[in-house]
Structures are given as structure tokens and as C-alpha cells.
C-alpha positions in Angstrom: 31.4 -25.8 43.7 29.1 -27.8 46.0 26.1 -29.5 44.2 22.7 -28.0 45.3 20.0 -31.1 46.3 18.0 -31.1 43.6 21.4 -31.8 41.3 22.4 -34.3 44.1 18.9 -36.0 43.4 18.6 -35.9 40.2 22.2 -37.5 39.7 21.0 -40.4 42.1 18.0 -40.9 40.2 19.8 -41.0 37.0 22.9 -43.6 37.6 19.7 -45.7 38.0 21.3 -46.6 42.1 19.4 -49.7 43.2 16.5 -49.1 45.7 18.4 -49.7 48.7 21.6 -47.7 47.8 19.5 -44.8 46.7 18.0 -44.7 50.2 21.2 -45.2 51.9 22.2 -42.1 49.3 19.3 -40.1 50.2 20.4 -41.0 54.0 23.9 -39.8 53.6 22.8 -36.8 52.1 20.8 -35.7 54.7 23.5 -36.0 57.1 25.2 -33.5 55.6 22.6 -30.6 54.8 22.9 -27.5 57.3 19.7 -25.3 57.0 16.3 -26.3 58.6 14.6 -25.1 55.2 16.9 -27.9 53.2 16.4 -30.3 55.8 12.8 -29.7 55.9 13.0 -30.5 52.3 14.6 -33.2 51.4 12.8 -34.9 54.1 9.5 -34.5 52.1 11.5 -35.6 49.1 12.5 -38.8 50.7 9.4 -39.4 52.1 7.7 -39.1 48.8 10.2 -40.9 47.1 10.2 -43.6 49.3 6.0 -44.1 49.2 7.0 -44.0 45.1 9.2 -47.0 45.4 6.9 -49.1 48.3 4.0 -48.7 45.7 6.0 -49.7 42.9 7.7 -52.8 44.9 4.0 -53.8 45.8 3.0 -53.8 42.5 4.9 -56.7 41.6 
């Protein structure tokens, strides 16, 4: 049974994948999504997850 996004996420997010492998997850992942709506998305997920992570970084 294929994994739907959010669980594909989620999973990322919690193995705790460094920054720059969870991008290049996020990446592959969006490689492989079919509809426009997922696409759409996960595109908005990645963007807001990557703003997340810049903010963060430049915190430090």
C-alpha cells in the first residue's frame, strides 16, 4: 500500500533526516507525485518547510 504524503512527511520529519537529506527527500518525493492537486501541495509544504529551517539556521 503506497504511503500517502502527509505519512511520507511525517516519517521524514521523524527519523530526524539532517537538513540537507530531508530536502533532497522532499526533492525525490516530488519526483514521484502524479496529480497537479498533490504537486501543488507538497510544493507549499516544501516551501514552508524550507522558510522553517532558513529561519532556524539564521538563528544561530
Amino acid at each position: 500500500m503506497k504511503k500517502s504524503l502527509l505519512e511520507k512527511i511525517l516519517s521524514a520529519l521523524s527519523n530526524n533526516i539532517p537538513a540537507k537529506g530531508l530536502s533532497n527527500y522532499l526533492y525525490q518525493q516530488i519526483q514521484q507525485l502524479t496529480s497537479q492537486k498533490d504537486i501543488e501541495a507538497f510544493q507549499l509544504i516544501y516551501k514552508n518547510e524550507s522558510r522553517i529551517l532558513s529561519q532556524h539556521l539564521n538563528s544561530n
